[in-house]
VMD Tcl script that draws the C-alpha trace (Angstrom):
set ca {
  {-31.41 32.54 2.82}
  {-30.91 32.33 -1.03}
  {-30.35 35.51 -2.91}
  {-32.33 35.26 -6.23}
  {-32.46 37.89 -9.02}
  {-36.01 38.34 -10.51}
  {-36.75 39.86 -13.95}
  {-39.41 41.53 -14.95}
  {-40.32 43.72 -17.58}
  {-40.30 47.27 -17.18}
  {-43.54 47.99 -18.65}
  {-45.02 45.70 -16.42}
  {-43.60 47.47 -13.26}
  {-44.24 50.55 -14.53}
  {-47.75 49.80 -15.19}
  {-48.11 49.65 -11.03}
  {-46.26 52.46 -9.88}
  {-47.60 55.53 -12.42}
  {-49.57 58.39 -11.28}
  {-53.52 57.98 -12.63}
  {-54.00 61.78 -12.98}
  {-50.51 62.21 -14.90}
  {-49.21 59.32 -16.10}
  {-45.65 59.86 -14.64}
  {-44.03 57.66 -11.97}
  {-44.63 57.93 -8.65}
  {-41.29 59.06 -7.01}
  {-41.10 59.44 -2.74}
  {-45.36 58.75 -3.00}
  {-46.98 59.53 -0.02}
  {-50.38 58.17 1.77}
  {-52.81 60.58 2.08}
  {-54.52 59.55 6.00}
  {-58.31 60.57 5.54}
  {-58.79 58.75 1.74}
  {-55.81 56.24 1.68}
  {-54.67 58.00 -2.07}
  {-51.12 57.88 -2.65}
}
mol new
graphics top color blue
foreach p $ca { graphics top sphere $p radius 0.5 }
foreach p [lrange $ca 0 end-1] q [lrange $ca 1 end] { graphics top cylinder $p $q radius 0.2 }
display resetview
């Protein structure tokens, strides 16, 4: 297995892991069963 180090810009990642409603990162996110919402 080869061990590879990817970069990638933090706005980008950001960009997928911020709240909709408050525009702050999701931190321990949690699926919500009945709608599929984290």
């Amino acid at each position: 297995m080869m061990n590879q180090v990817v970069k990638v810009r933090r706005v980008t990642l950001a960009a997928c892991m911020t709240c909709p409603l408050c525009k702050k990162l999701l931190r321990e996110a949690t699926t919500i069963s009945e709608c599929l919402h984290t």
